[in-house]
Structures are given as structure tokens and as C-alpha cells.
Steps between C-alpha positions, in 0.01 A plus 500: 500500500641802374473787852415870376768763570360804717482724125294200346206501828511860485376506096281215576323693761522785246252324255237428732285268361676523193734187434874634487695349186844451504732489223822254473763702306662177368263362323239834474213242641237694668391328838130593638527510911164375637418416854478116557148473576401648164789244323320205647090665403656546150664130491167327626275676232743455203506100649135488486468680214752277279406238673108504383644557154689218464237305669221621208802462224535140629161418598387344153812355397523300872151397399577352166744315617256385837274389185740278360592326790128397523423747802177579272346131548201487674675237819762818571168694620524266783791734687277818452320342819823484668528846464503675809424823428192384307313391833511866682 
């Protein structure tokens, strides 16, 4: 973990609200400071987000296949009873 200098706190206190960005001179990469809380709000939805995506890009592919394997016959409805969440 990378501590801020005394300079650094005082410009992110500066910005208020504001997210601070940084700059590496090296490599002339800007860097966008944000308070950890917000990192981890912003990393949950973008999960969720890409993860329903993929889920409905997927969905009827995974089913085709499920098809194939004979997961369509009639004697497969059987484990719909087993289903748990279908008896709540």
C-alpha cells in the first residue's frame, strides 16, 4: 500500500468530494484517487452488471447444449421436484 505524503492529503482534502488524479511522470498514466468504499460500490455493480451479461450471452448456448445431452426428455422433469426453491 502506497502511504500519502503530507502534500498528497493536503490536495486530496483540497478536492472535496472531487476524486484527486494523480499523474506518473514515467509513463504519463493518469491515476484516479477514490476513497475505498466507493472502489468496492463500483467493483460490485460492474460484477453484477458483467456478470448478468454473460449470464444472458450464455444462457441459450448452455441450453443447446443441456438439449443435446437429453436434459429436454420428459424423465429429466423428474429433478424439477427436487428443486428446492420450487416448494416456497
Amino acid at each position: 500500500m502506497i502511504e500519502l505524503t503530507r502534500e498528497q492529503r493536503e490536495a486530496v482534502a483540497r478536492h472535496g468530494e472531487a476524486p484527486p488524479r494523480a499523474l506518473d511522470p514515467d509513463t504519463h498514466t493518469t491515476y484516479v484517487l477514490i476513497r475505498e468504499k466507493v472502489y468496492a460500490r463500483l467493483k460490485a455493480l460492474l460484477a453484477d452488471e458483467q456478470g448478468d451479461q454473460f449470464a444472458r450471452v450464455l444462457y441459450p448456448h448452455v441450453m443447446e447444449v443441456f438439449g443435446r445431452e437429453g436434459w429436454d426428455d420428459p424423465a429429466m422433469d423428474i429433478y424439477n421436484d427436487l428443486d428446492p426453491r420450487r416448494h416456497s
